[in-house]
N, C-alpha and C positions, 0 to 999 in steps of 0.2 A: 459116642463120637459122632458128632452132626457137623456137617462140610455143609455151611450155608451160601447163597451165592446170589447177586441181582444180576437178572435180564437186563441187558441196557436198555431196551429197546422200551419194554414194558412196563421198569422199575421194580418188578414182580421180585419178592423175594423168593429162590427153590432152594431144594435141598439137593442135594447132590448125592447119587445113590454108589459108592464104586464099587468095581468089583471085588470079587470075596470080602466082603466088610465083616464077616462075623472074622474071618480068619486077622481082619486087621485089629478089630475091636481086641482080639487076643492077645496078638504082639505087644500093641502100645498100650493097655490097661491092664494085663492082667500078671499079676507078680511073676508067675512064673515065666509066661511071652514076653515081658519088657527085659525079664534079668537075662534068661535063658535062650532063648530062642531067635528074637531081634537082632543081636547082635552079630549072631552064624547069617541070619538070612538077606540080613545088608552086606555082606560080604561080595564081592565083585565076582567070585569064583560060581556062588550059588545062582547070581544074575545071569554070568554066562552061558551054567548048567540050562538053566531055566528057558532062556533064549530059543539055545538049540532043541531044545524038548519041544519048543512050540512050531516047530518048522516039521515035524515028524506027522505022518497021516494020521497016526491016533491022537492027534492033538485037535483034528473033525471035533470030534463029540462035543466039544467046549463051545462050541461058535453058537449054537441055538440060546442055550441057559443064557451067554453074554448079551447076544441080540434081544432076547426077551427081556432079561431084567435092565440094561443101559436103554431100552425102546428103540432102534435104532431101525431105521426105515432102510429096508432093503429095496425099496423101488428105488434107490438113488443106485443104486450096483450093480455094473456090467453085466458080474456072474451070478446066479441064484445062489442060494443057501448052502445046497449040496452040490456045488461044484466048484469051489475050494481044497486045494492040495493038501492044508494046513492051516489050522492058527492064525501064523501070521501072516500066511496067504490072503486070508481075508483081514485080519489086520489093515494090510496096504493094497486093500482091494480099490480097484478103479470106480469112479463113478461116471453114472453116461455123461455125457453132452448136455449140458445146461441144467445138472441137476440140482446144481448151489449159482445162486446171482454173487459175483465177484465185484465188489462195490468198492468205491474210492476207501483210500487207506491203507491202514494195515492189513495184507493179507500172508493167510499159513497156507502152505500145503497141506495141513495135515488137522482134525480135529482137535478140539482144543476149548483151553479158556485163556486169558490173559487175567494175571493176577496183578493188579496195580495199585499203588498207593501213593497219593499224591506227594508227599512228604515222609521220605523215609527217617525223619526225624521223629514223626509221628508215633511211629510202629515200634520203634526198640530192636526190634528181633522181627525177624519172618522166617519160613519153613521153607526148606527146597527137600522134594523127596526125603521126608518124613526128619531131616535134621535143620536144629535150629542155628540160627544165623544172626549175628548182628552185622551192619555195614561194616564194620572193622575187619571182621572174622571172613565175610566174606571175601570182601576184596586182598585179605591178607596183606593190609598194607593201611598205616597209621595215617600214612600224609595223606592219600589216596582219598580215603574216608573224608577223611576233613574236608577235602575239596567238594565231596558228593554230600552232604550231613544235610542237604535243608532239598535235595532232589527227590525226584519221581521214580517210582523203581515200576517196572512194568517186566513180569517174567511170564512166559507162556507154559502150561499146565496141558501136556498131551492128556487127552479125555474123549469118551464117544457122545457124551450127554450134549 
């Protein structure tokens, strides 16, 4: 499973590294993760479970391996490493004062990608959180579709890379 992606800036083609990928390469490739397992762990209950596990102090330990393997520059952040309550503490950690240039356009709050495709007539199908989609299915709505069939779809992809 390779999540490839271009740099606007660069043209540079990367790969995109996420986290846990062995445990995703599992889910979605492996007979027993796609039949058995995927299905329990897209459940809304399991997300929630999950959520709140990450909000709990022993959820610390996670924040190093993530930082390491995503590369993610801690000199943009208020708090050091070890001084996070949790998880998602550092999650939605602050960053100093001019630590990102905020440039005309589109801006997030939050790290990220924008996944866009000029013509979603193009594409057939795209992915949101691992399920697939046509413009019909999406929008759940026949007329709707038709109206959008030759548009741009630009969806934003929360991410640390």
């Amino acid at each position: 499973m390779e999540i490839k992606y271009i740099v606007r800036k660069t043209g540079q083609i990367q790969r995109e590294v996420p986290p846990a990928e062995r445990m995703l390469k599992f889910l979605y490739h492996h007979p027993f993760g796609k039949t058995a397992i995927l299905p329990l762990v897209k459940q809304k209950i399991v997300s929630d479970w999950y959520g709140r596990k990450m909000y709990k102090k022993s959820s610390v330990k996670r924040i190093k391996s993530f930082v390491d393997t995503l590369k993610i520059d801690m000199s943009e952040s208020e708090k050091n490493m070890g001084d996070f309550s949790s998880f998602n503490d550092f999650i939605f950690r602050k960053l100093k004062t001019g630590a990102r240039t905020i440039e005309d356009g589109l801006v997030s709050p939050g790290d990220g990608k924008i996944i866009a495709f000029e013509n979603v007539a193009d594409v057939h199908e795209f992915y949101v959180k691992g399920q697939r989609f046509t413009l019909e299915g999406f929008l759940r709505n026949k007329e709707l579709a038709r109206s959008f069939e030759n548009s741009s779809i630009f969806y934003f992809k929360a991410c640390s890379q």
